[in-house]
N, C-alpha and C positions, 0 to 999 in steps of 0.2 A: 661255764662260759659259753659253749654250744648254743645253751637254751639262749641263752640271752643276744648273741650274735644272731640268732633268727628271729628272736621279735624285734631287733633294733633293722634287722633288713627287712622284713613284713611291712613295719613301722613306715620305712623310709618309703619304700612303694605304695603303701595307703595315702603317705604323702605327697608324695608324686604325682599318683592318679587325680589326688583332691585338686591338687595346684592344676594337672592338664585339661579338667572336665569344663570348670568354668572359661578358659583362655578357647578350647574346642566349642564351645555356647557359642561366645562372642564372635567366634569367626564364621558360624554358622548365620546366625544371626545378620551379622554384617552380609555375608550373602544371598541370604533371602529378601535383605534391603535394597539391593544393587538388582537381584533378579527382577524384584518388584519393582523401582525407579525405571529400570531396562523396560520394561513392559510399557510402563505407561507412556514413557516416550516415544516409542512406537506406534503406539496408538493415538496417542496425540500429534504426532508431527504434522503428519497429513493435512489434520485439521488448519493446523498454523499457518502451514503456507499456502492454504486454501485463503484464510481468513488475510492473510496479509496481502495474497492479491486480490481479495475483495474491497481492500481496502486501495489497493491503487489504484483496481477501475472506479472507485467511488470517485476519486480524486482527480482523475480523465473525464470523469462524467460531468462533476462540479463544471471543470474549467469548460467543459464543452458547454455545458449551461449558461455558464454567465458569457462567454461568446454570444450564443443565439442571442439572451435578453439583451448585449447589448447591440446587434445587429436589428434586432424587435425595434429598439428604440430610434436604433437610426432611423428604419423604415417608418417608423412612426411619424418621425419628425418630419420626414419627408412628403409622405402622404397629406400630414398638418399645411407644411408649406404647401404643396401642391392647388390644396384646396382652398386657400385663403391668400396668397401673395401672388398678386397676379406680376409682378417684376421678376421673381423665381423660376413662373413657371412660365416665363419667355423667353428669360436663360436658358431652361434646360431643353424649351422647343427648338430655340434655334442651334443649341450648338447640337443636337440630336438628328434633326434636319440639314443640318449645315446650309440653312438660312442667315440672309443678311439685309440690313437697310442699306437704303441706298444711299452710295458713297462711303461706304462701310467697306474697310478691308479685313479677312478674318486671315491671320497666322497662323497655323498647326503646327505645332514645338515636334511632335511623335505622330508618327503611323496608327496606331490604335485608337481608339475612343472610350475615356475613361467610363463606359457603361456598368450599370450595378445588374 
């Protein structure tokens, strides 16, 4: 009975050990997964909110863009009138001048002069 008590407790620990080695893999494993996932996110972060404020001045830049084009366009427009409508550009001399015909009263609403 001796004999057999030590191979069934031998037994149980060969058992034991078999069931703890795989469950010891996996948990290892699992941390060399996490170690690695850790890593790369560090190394990446950086990059991200690098890239994500590249992308907000992208998008400060757009809207500055399409400002200027359409301040372009005004001035376009303008220069166009300038050069072709002679009724425009007697408007814009006289109230720039603060010129009048005679018999002409001019009213100023504001202190300033809407100049571009």
């Amino acid at each position: 009975m001796a004999g057999m008590h030590t191979r069934s407790a031998s037994a149980t620990r060969r058992r034991r050990q078999s069931e703890l080695l795989p469950a010891a893999t996996r948990v290892v494993v699992i941390l060399i997964a996490l170690c690695t996932l850790l890593t790369m996110a560090f190394a990446f972060y950086p990059e991200i909110v690098r890239l994500s404020d590249m992308r907000n001045d992208l998008e400060k830049q757009k809207s500055r863009l399409a400002d200027l084009r359409k301040s372009a366009a005004e001035r376009e427009e303008e220069v166009h009138l300038l050069q072709n409508d002679p009724a425009y550009l007697e408007i814009i001399a006289r109230d720039r001048l603060d010129l009048m015909k005679n018999g002409e009263t001019i009213f100023r609403l504001g202190s300033s002069h809407p100049h571009s």
